[in-house]
C-alpha positions in Angstrom: 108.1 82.7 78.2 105.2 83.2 80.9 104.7 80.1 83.6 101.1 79.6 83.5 101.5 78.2 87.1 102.0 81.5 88.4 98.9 83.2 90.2 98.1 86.8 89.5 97.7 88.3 92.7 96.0 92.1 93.0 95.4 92.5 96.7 93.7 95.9 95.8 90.6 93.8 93.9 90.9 91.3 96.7 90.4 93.7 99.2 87.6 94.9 97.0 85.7 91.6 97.2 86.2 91.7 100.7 84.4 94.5 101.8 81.6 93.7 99.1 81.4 89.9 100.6 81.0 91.7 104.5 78.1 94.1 103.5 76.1 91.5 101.9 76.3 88.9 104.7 75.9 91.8 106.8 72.6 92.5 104.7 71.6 88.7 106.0 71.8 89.2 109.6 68.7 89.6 111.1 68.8 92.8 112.7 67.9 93.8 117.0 69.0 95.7 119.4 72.5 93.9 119.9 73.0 93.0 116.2 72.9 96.0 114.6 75.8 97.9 116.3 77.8 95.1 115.6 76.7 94.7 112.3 78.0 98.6 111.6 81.0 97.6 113.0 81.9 94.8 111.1 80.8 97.0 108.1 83.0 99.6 108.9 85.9 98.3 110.0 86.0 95.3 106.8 85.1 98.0 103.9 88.2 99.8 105.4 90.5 97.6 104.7 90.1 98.0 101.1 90.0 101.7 101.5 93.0 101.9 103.6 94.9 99.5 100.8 93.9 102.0 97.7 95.2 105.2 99.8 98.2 103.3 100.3 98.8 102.8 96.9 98.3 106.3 96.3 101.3 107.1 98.6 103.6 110.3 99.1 106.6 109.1 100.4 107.5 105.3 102.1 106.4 106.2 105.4 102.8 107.5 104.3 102.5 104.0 102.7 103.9 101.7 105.8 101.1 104.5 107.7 98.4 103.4 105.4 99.3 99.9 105.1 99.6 99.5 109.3 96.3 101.4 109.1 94.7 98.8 107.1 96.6 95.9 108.6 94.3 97.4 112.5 91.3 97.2 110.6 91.9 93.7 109.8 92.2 92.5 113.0 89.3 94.5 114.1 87.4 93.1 111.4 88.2 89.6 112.6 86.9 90.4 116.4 83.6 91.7 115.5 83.4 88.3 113.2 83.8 86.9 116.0 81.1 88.7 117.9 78.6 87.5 115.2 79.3 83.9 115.6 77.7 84.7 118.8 74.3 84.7 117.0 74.5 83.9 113.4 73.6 80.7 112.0 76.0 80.8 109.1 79.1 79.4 110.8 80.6 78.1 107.3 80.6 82.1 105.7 81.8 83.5 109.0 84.4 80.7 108.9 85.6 81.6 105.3 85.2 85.5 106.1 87.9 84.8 108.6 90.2 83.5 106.6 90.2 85.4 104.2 90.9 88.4 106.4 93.7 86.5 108.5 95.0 86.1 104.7 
């Protein structure tokens, strides 16, 4: 019998809606001088999470995977800093907030 309490998790969809949820609050900074290498930034480094996670999944042998998963486990962290460097100037503390957490997740 399935529990219906259980919670499907699927990291690579999660992932997924992660890097789509960065480029469109990205899309809602306004954009200067000091912004918009920041903005790439935080672009780059949250879409490749998701990226990192699918090779992963696509793996050769256990160490390509842990490679690929550490990989993807840097860009995480990295995508938390420059989050950081936007609450410098965005408005939208509450998204940045939740963008956090869900990387830290």
């Amino acid at each position: 019998m399935k529990d219906e309490n259980i919670k499907v998790f699927d990291l690579g969809k999660r992932t997924t809606n992660f890097g789509v949820e960065i480029i469109l609050f990205c899309k809602q900074i306004q954009q200067n001088s000091v912004s918009r290498p920041i903005i790439s930034q935080l672009v780059r480094s949250g879409t490749s999470i998701g990226a990192n996670y699918s090779e992963a999944n696509e793996f050769v042998t256990k160490k390509d995977f842990q490679y690929k998963i550490s990989i993807a486990k840097k860009e995480a962290k990295e995508t938390l800093y420059w989050l950081k460097m936007v609450d410098c100037f965005e408005e939208n503390k509450i998204k940045i907030s939740n963008l956090a957490k869900e990387v830290q997740e």
